[in-house]
N, C-alpha and C positions, 0 to 999 in steps of 0.2 A: 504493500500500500504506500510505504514514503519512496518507493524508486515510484511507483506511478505519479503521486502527488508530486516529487523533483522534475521529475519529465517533463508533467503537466506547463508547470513553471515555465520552466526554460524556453519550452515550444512556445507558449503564449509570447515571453519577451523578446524573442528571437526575431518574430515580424514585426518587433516595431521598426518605425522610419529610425537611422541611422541619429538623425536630430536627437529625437524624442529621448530615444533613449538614454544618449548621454547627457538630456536636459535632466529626465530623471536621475541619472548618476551623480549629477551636480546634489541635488537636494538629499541624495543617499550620503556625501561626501560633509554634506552642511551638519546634516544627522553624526555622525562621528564627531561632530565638534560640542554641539548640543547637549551629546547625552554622554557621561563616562567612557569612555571605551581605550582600549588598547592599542587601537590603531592611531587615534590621535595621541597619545600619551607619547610613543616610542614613536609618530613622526614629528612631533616637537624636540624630542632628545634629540635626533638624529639633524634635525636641521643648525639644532645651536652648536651642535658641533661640529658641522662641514662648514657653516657660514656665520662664524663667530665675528666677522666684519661687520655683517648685518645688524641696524638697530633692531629693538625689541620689536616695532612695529611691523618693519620691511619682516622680520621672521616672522612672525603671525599672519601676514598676507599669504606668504611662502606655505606658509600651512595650509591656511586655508584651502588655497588653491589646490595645492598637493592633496589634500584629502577630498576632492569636490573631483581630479581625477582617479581617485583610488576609487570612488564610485561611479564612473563611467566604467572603469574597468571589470566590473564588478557585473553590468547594464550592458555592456557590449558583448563579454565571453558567450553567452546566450544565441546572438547572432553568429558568431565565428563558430560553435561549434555545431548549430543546426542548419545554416540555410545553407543550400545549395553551393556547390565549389566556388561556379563560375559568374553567381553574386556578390561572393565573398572576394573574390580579384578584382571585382569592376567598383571595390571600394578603395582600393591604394590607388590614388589619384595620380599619382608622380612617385619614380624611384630614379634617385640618381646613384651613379656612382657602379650601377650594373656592371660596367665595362670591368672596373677593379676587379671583382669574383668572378667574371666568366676570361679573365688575361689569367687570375692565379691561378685559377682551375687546370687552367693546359698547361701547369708546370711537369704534371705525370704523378706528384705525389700526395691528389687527393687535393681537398680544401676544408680549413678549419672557418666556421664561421660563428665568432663569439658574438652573443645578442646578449645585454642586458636587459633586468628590468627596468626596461624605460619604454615608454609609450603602449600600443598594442603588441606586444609582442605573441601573443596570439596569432595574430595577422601574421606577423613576419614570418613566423615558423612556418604556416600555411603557405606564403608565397614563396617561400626559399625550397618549401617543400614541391611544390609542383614547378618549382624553377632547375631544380638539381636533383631531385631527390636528397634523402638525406637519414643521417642515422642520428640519435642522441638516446644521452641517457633520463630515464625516467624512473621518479618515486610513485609509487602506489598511493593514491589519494586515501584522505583519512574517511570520507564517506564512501564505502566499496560499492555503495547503489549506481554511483556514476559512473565506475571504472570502465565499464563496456563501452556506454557512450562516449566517455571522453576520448577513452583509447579508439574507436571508431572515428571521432571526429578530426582526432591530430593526425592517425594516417590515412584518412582517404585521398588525400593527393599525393601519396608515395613517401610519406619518410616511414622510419623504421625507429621502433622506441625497443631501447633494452632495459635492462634492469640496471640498479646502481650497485653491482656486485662485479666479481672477478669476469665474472660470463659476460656480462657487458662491456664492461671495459675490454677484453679480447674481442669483441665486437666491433670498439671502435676502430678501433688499430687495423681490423679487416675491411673494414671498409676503407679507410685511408691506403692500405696498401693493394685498394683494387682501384686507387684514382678517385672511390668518390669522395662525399658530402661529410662531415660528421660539427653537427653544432652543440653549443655549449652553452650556459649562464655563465658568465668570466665570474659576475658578481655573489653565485651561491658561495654562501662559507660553508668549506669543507667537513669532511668528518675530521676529529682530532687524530692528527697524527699523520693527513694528508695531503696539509698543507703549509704554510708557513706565512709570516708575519711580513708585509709590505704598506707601505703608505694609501691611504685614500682618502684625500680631500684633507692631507695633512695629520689625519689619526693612524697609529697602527692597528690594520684591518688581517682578521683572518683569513686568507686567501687561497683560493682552488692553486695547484698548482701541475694538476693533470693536462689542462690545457696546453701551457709551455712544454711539458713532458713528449707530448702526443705529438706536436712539431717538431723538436728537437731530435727526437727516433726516428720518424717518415721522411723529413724533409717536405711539409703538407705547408704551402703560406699561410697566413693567419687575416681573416676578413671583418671588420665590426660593421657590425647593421643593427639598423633601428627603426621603427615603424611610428613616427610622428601624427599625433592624432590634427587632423586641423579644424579650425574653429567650427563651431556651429553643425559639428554632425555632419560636416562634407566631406570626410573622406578620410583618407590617411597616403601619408608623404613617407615613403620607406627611402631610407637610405646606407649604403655602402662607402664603407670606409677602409682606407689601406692601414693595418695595423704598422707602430714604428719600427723603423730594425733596432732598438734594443730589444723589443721583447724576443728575440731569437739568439741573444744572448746566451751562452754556456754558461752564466752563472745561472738557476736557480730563480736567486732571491731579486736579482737584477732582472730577468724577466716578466716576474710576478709582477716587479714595481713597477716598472712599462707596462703592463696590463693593466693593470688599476690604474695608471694615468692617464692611458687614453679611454678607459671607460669614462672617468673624472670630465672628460675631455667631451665627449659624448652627451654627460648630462649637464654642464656647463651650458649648454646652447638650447635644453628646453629642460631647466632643472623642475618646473611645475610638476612635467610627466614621470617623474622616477619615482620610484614607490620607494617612499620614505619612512612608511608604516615597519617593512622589514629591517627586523635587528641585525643591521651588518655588521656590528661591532659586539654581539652576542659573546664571541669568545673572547677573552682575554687574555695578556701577559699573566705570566703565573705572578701570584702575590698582588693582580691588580682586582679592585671589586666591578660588581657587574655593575653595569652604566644602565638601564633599565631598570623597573620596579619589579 
């Protein structure tokens, strides 16, 4: 009865107009500020400490906004994972920057393409997925009623989701060493022990460091993309970017830090859209306390 009552949901907000919806996500976004919640709480922590320049005000705008898009996101996943493929592409308005991933692609060793949370990125998995195919890794949702659908909805345009286990990760490496696709979150903090401490936005942040691993083995270029929502429910603005040559770096902790700079770099240019609500600074220096409540 709650996978039918979820469904029910979903299918109903799926068809609303593009607008609509993320008009309603605005007021779902206002609601988080409204009412106690943890979404606001840890995207106010997280803002005072990437933009500690910021007066008290300009960061309370910054919030605002940032949670008014954590409810579009929220308003829109509805649509991306139920209507139709070739609705769902006729909403990315513009992508530039194509040419970058389809030049690194023909290097022979596959292509890494890291997508933060920032913007739809829903969307961009979707169109990178029917653009290249593609492999990544995947956690099992905590509601298992969706798992089918969802897992239905990320690959019907061709990517391929593994597990976040050993079996996976031999996954990706197969498919880099067959030429293709394999994308990432640069941004998820690792499990402990698999990754290591690099700068973001000036704090020491916990950081994946499989990504750099996965290049450094294949000899795979490394791609950032992002999927820019734009105003008023028109559309979304996907873009590709050429990752820097340090993150190709032999050291490690020197490629990590080039990762996280140019993600930094990424949500610089539309920092409203990055989901702020997520504890990226979750793990800490040993002997340091948790920054969160």
């Amino acid at each position: 009865m709650r996978r039918i009552l979820i469904k029910s949901i979903l299918i109903s907000c799926s068809w609303l107009p593009l607008a609509v919806s993320h008009a309603l996500g605005t007021v779902i976004g206002w609601g988080f500020m409204l009412i106690p919640s943890r979404a606001a709480r840890d995207t106010k922590t997280n803002i005072s400490l990437c933009f500690p320049e910021l007066t008290r005000n300009k960061q309370r705008r910054l919030v605002r906004k940032s949670l008014a898009e954590t409810g579009k996101t929220i308003m829109e996943t509805s649509a991306l994972w139920m209507r139709p493929w070739e609705k769902i592409l006729r909403l990315i308005r513009y992508v530039d920057g194509l040419e970058v991933a389809l030049k690194a692609r023909l290097s022979g060793h596959g292509l890494i393409l890291a997508s933060p949370h920032l913007g739809a990125w829903e969307a961009a998995g979707l169109y990178c997925a029917a653009t290249f195919g593609m492999t990544c890794l995947y956690r099992p949702l905590r509601m298992i009623e969706l798992e089918g659908l969802v897992q239905n909805a990320r690959s019907r345009l061709g990517a391929n989701y593994v597990p976040t286990n050993t079996r996976g990760i031999r996954a990706l490496y197969k498919a880099l060493g067959k030429g293709g696709t394999v994308a990432m979150l640069p941004d998820q903090e690792p499990r402990t022990g698999s990754g290591c401490y690099a700068p973001f936005f000036g704090m020491p942040a916990y950081s994946m460091a499989l990504l750099v691993h996965l290049s450094k083995r294949t000899g795979a270029p490394i791609v950032l993309t992002y999927c820019e929502r734009l105003a008023r429910g028109r559309g979304y603005h996907l873009h590709f970017r050429e990752a820097p040559q340090e993150i190709y770096s032999l050291d490690t902790e020197t490629a990590v830090a080039a990762m996280n700079q140019a993600v930094e770099g990424l949500i610089r240019e539309c920092p409203t859209q990055y989901q702020w609500s997520y504890r990226r600074f979750g793990t800490r220096p040993l002997g340091e306390r948790s920054l969160y409540d």
